[in-house]
N, C-alpha and C positions, 0 to 999 in steps of 0.2 A: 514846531517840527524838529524833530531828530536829525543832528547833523549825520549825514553821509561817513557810513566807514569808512576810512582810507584804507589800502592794502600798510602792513604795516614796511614792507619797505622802500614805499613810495611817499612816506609822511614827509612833509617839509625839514627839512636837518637831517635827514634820515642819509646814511653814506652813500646808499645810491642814490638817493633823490639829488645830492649834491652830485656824485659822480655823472649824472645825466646834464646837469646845468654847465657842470663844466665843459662837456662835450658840446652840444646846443649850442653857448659860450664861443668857444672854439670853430666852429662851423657858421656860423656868422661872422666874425671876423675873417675867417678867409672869403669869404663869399662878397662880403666889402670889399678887403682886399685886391680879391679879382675885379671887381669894378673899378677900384682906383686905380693900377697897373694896368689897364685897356685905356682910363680916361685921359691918363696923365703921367702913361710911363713907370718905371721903376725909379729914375732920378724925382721926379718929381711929385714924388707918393713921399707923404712924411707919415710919422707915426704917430705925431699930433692931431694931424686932419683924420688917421684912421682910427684912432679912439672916438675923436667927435662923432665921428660916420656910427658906432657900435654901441657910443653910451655908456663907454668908460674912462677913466683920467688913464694919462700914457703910465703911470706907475702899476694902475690893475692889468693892463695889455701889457704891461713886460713882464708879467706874470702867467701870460699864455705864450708868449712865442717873444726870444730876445733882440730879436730885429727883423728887420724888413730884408734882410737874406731867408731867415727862417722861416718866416711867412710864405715867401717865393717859392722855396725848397717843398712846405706843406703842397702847396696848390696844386705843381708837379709831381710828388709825388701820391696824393687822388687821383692825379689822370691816368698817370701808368699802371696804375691798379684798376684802372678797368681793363675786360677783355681786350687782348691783343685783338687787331685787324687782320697781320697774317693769320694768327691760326683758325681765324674764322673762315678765310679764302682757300687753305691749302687743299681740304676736301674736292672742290672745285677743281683747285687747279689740278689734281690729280686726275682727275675727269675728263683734262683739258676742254672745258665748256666753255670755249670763250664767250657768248654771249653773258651765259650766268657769271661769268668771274669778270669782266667788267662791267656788267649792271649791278652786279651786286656791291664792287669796287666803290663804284660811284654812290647808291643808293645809300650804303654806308655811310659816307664820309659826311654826306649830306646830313642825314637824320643826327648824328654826332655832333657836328658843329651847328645844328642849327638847333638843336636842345641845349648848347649853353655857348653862343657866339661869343660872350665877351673872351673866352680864352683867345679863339683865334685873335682879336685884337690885340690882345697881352702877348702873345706870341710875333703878331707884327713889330709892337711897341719895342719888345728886347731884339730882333732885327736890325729896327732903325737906329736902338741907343749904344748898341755894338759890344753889350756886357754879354757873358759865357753862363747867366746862370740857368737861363734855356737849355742848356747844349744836353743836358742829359737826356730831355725830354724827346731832343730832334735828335738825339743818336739812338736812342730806344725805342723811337716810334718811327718819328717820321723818315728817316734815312735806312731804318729795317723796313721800312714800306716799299721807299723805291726800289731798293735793291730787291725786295722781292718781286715787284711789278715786272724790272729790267731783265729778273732770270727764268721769268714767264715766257716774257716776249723772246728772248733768245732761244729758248726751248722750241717755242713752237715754230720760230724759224729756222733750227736745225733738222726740225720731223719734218719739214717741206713745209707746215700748212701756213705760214706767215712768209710775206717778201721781205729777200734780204735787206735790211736799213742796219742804221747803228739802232740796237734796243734800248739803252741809254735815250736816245732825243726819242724814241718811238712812247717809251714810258713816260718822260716829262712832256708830251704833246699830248696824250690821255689826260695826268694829273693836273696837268696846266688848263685844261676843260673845266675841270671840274670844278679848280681851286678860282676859276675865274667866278665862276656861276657864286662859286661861297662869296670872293673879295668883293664884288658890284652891289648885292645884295647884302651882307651884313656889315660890311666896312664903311663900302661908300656911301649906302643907304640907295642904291638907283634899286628900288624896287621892278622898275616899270620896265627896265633893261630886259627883266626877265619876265612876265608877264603868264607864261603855261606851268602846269602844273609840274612839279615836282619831278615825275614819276617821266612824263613825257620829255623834260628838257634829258636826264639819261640817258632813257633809252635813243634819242637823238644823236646824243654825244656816242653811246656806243654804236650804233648804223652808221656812223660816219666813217671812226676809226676803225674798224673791221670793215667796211669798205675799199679802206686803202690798205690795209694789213692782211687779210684772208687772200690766199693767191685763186684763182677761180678754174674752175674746171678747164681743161682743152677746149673745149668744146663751146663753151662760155666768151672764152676772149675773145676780145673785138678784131 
C-alpha cells in the first residue's frame, strides 16, 4: 500500500511541523506546571521534578522557559487572556437586572473555575506562601471584579432600589457565596457539602441576597 501524502508543510522536520511541537511542548509543560504549583506550592515545585513530570532533562526545559518565575508569569498570563468577567456583566448591569447580573455573576465564576480548578488552587497556594508573583493576576481580574461588583451595589443603592449597607461587605457577602461553594468542593474535596445541582445552589445564593438587598414595595413591608 501507498504511503499516505503528507501535506508538505506538516512533514516531520518540516519548520512548522517543528513550530507546532514546540508549541504542544510548551503547553504541556505549563499545564504540569499548574499541577505542581496547586500540589506543592511555588517553593516547592522544582524544575527537576517538572521535566520528570513532561519527559525532558532540565537542560531541554531551560530551553522553553528560564525558571520557574517564567513558567508562573506564562500560566498568568493565559488566564488574563481570556474574556474579561466585567465586560461580559456590564451590558447587564446597564440594564440594572439584578437577578441576571448576579446569576449570571455567580454562573460565571462557577463554570470558569470548575473547567480548570487546579488554578484556583495555585492561586490559594501563592496566598499561603505570601510571594507577589500572583498579584498581577488578582489586581487585573480578581480586584477589578470586586470593585466592579462594590460599584453595582452602590449604584443601585443610590437609585433607592437597594438598602443602605457598606457595598463593600454587601459585595464580599455575595462573592464569599460563591467562592465558598468553589473552596468546599474543589479545595477541600466535601463534594457532598454541596450535593444540588449547579444551576440551583445560584440561583439560591441570589434569592437570598437580593432578599436582603432589593428594598420592597410600601405596600409589601411587614
Amino acid at each position: 500500500m501507498a504511503e499516505p501524502i503528507v501535506p508538505l508543510d506538516s512533514r516531520p522536520g518540516s519548520p512548522q511541523s517543528r513550530r507546532r511541537s514546540g508549541v504542544d511542548r510548551r503547553e504541556q509543560i505549563l499545564r504540569e506546571a499548574m499541577k505542581c504549583f496547586a500540589e506543592d506550592g511555588f517553593r516547592g515545585t522544582t524544575i527537576r521534578g517538572l521535566a520528570e513530570r513532561v519527559g525532558l532533562s532540565e537542560a531541554a526545559l531551560y530551553r522553553y522557559f528560564p525558571g520557574k518565575e517564567s513558567i508562573y508569569a506564562a500560566i498568568l498570563d493565559q488566564k488574563m487572556a481570556a474574556v474579561d468577567l466585567v465586560a461580559l456583566l456590564e451590558p447587564v448591569a446597564e440594564r440594572r437586572d439584578d437577578r441576571q447580573f448576579f446569576g449570571g455573576l455567580a454562573n460565571e465564576i462557577f463554570a470558569r473555575v470548575e473547567a480548570d480548578p487546579t488554578f484556583l488552587r495555585l492561586l490559594y497556594f501563592s496566598a499561603l506562601e505570601g510571594h507577589q508573583l500572583a498579584r498581577p493576576f488578582f489586581d487585573s481580574r480578581v480586584k477589578r471584579l470586586r470593585e466592579f461588583v462594590t460599584d453595582y451595589i452602590s449604584r443601585r443603592i443610590e437609585e433607592g432600589d437597594f438598602i443602605a449597607v457598606d457595598p463593600v461587605i454587601a459585595s464580599r457577602a455575595f462573592l464569599g457565596m460563591v467562592f465558598d461553594y468553589l473552596s468546599v468542593r474543589l479545595v477541600l474535596g466535601q463534594t457532598d457539602a454541596y450535593p444540588q445541582p449547579r444551576e440551583e445552589v445560584s440561583e439560591t445564593f441570589v434569592s437570598i441576597f437580593l432578599r436582603g438587598m432589593q428594598r420592597q414595595p410600601q405596600g409589601e413591608r411587614a
